[in-house]
Z-matrix of the N, CA and C atoms (Angstrom, degrees):
N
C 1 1.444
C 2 1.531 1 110.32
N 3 1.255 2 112.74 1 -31.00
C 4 1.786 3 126.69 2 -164.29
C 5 1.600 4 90.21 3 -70.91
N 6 1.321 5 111.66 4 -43.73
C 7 1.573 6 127.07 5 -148.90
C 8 1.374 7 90.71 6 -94.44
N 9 1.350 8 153.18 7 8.03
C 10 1.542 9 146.80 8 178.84
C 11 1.595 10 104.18 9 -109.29
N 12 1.881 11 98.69 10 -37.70
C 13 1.669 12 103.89 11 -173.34
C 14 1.611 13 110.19 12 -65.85
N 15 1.510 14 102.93 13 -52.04
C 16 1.534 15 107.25 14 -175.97
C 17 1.296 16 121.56 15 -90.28
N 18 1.899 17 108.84 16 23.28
C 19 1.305 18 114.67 17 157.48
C 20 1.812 19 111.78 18 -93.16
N 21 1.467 20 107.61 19 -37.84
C 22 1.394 21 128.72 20 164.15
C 23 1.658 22 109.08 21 -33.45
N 24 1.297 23 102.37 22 -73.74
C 25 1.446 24 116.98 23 163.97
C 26 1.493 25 127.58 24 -32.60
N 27 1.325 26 114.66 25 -49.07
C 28 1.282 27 123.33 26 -179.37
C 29 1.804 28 116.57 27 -77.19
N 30 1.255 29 85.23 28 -32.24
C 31 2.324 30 91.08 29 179.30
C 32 1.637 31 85.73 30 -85.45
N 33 1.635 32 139.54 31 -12.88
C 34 1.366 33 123.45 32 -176.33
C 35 1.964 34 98.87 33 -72.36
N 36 1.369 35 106.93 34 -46.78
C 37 1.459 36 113.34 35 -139.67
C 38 2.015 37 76.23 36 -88.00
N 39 1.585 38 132.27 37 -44.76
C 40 1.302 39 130.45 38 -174.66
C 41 1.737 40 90.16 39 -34.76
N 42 1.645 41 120.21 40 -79.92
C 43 1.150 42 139.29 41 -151.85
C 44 1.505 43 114.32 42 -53.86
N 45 1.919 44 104.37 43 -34.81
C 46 1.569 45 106.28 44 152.76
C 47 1.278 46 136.69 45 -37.43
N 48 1.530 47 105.34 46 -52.74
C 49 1.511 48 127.24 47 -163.75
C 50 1.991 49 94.41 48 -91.09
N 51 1.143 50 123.09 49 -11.02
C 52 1.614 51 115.99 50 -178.15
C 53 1.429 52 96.99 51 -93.52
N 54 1.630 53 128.02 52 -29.78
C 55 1.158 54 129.13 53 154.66
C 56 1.776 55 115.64 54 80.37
N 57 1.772 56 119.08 55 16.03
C 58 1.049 57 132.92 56 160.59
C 59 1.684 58 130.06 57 -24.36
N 60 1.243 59 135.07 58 89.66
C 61 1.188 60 140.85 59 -163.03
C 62 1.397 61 104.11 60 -40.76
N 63 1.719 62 125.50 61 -59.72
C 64 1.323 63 125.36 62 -165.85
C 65 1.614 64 115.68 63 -81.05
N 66 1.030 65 117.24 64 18.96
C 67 1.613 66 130.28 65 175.03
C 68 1.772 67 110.25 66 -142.01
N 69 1.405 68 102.57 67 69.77
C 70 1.471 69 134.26 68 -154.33
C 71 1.765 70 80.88 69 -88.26
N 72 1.002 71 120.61 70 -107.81
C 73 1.452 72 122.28 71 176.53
C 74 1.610 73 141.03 72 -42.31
N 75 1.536 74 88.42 73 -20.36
C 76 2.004 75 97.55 74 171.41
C 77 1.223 76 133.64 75 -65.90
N 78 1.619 77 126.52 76 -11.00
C 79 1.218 78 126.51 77 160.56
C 80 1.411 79 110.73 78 -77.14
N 81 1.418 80 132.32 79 -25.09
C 82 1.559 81 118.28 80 -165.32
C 83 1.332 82 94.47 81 -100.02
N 84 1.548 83 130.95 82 -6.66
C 85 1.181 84 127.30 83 -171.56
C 86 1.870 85 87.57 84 -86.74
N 87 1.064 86 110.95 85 -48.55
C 88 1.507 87 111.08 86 -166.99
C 89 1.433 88 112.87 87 -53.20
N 90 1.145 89 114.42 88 -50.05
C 91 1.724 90 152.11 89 168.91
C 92 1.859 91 86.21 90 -40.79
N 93 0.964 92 106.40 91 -78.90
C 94 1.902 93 102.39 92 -153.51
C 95 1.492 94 92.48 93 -90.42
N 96 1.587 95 154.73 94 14.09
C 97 1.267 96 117.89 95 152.89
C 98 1.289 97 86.87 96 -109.57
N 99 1.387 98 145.08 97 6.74
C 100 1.844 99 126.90 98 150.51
C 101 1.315 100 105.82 99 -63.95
N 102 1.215 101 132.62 100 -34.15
C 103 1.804 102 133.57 101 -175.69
C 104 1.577 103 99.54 102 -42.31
N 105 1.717 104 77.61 103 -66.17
C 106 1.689 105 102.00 104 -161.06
C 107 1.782 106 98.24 105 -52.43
N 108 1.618 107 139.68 106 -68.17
C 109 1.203 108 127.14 107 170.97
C 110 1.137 109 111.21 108 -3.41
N 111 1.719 110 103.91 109 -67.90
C 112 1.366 111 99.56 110 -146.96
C 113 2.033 112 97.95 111 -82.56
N 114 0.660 113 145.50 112 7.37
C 115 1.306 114 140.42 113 169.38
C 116 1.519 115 109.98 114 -104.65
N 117 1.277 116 131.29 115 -22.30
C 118 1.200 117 121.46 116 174.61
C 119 1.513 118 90.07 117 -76.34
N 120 0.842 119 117.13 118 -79.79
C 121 1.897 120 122.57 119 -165.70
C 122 1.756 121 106.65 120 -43.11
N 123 1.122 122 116.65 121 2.40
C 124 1.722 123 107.84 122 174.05
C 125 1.531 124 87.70 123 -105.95
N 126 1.342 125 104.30 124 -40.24
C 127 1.676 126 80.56 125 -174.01
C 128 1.723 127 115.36 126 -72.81
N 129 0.579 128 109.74 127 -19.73
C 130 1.877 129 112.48 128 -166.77
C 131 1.902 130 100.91 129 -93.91
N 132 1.312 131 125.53 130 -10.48
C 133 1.418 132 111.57 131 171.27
C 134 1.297 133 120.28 132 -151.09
N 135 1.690 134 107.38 133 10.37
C 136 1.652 135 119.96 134 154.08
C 137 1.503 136 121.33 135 -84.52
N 138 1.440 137 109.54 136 114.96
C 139 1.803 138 107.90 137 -173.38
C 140 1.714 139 113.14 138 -75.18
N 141 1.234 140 134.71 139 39.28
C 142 1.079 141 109.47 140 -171.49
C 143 1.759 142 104.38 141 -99.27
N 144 0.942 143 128.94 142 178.94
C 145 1.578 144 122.62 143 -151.12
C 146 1.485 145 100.01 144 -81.46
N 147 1.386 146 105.76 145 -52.23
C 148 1.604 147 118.28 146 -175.89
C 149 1.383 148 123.22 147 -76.37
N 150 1.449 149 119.63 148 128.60
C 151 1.573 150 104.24 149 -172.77
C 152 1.746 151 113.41 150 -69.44
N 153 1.237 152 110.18 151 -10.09
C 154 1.704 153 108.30 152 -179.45
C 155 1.257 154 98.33 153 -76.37
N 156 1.390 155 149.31 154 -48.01
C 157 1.220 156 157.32 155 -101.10
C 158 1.944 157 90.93 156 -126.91
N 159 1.497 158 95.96 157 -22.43
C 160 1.722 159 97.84 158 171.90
C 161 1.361 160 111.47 159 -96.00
N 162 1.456 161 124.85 160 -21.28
C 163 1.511 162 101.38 161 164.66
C 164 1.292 163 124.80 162 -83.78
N 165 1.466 164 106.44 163 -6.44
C 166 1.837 165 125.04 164 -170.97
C 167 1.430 166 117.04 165 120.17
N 168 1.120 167 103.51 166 -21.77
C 169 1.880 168 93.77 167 -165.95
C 170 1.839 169 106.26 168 -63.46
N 171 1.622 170 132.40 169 87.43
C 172 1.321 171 104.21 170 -163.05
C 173 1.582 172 77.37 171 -97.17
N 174 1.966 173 80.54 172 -157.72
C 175 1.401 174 88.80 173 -166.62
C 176 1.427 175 104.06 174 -114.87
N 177 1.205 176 170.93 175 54.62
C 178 1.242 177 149.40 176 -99.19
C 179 1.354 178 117.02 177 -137.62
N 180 1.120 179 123.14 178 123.38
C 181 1.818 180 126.89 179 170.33
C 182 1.063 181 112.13 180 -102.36
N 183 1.200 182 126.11 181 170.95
C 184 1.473 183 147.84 182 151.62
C 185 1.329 184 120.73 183 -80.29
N 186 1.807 185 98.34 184 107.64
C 187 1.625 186 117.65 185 163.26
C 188 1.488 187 133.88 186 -62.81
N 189 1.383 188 97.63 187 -66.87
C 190 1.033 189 123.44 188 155.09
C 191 1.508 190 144.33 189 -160.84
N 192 1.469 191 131.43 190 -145.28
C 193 1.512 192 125.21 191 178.96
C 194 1.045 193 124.19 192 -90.67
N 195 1.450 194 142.01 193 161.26
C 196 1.529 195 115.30 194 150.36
C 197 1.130 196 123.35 195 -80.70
N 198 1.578 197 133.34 196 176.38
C 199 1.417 198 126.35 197 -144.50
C 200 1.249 199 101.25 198 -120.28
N 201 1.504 200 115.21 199 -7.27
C 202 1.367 201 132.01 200 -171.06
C 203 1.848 202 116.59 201 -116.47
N 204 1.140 203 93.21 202 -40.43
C 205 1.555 204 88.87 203 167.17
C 206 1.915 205 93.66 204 -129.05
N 207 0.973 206 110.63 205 155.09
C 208 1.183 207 134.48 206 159.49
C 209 1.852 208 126.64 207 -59.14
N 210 0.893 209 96.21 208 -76.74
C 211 1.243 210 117.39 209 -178.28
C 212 2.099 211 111.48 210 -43.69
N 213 1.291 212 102.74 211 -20.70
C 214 1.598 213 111.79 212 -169.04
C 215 1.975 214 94.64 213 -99.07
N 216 1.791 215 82.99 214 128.78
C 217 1.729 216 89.30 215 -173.30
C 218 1.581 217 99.88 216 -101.98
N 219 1.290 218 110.64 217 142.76
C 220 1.803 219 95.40 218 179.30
C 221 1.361 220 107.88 219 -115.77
N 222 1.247 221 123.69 220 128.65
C 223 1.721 222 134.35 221 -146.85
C 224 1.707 223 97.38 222 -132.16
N 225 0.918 224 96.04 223 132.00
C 226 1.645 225 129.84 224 175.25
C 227 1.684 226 122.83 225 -103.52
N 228 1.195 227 120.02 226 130.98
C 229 1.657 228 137.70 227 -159.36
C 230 1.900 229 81.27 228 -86.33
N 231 1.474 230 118.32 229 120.41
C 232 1.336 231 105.56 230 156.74
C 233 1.831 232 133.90 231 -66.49
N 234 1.853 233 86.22 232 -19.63
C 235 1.703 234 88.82 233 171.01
C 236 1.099 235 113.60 234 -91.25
N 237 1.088 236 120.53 235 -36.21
C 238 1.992 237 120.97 236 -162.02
C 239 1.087 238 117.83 237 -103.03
N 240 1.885 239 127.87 238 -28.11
C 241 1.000 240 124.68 239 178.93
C 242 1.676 241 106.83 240 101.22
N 243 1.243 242 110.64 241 -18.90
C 244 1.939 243 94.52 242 -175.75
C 245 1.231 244 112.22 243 -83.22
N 246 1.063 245 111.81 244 151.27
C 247 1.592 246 125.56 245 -175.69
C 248 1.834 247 116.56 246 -125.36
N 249 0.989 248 81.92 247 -177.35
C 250 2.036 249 91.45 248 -151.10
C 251 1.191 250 98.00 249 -161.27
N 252 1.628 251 113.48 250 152.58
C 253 1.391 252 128.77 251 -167.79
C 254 1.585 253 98.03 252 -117.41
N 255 1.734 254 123.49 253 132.09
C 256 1.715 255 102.09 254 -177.05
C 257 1.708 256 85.20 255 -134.77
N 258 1.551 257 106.75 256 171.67
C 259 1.108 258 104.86 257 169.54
C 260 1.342 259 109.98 258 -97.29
N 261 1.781 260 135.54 259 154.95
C 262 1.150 261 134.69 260 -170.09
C 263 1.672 262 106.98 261 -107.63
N 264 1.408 263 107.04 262 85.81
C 265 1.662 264 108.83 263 -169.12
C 266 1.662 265 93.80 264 -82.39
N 267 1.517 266 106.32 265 155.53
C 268 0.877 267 122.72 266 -172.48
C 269 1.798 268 117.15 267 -168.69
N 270 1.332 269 138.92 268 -179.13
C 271 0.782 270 138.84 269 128.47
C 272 1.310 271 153.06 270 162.68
């Protein structure tokens, strides 16, 4: 389903950039009901508790470090609980 929306998306933004006079509105139409795909279909068969947290938007802080490299911050979803390893660029 993920892979149909942000194919939608991609022939929207191609058809933008080819810039065809008589298909005036069909790229943004293509563009915003691939969005919509892909957000209806995360919400209706992604289990995570929070409905933000199923289209992606989480919320995430920093727990703590890794124990092995330094530099990797490990961040936690305040709604859902999943976590992720990032690097902490800086400098």
């Amino acid at each position: 389903m993920k892979w149909i929306a942000w194919t939608v998306v991609l022939v929207g933004g191609l058809l933008l950039v080819v810039d065809i006079p008589v298909l005036s509105y069909v790229p943004y139409i293509l563009m915003i009901s691939g969005v919509l795909i892909h957000i209806s279909g995360s919400l209706l068969f992604k289990k995570h508790h929070h409905p933000l947290c199923r289209i992606g938007f989480h919320q995430f802080e920093l727990k703590s470090y890794d124990q092995e490299m330094k530099s990797f911050g490990i961040y936690t979803c305040k709604r859902c609980g999943k976590t992720k390893k990032a690097v902490k660029a800086g400098g």
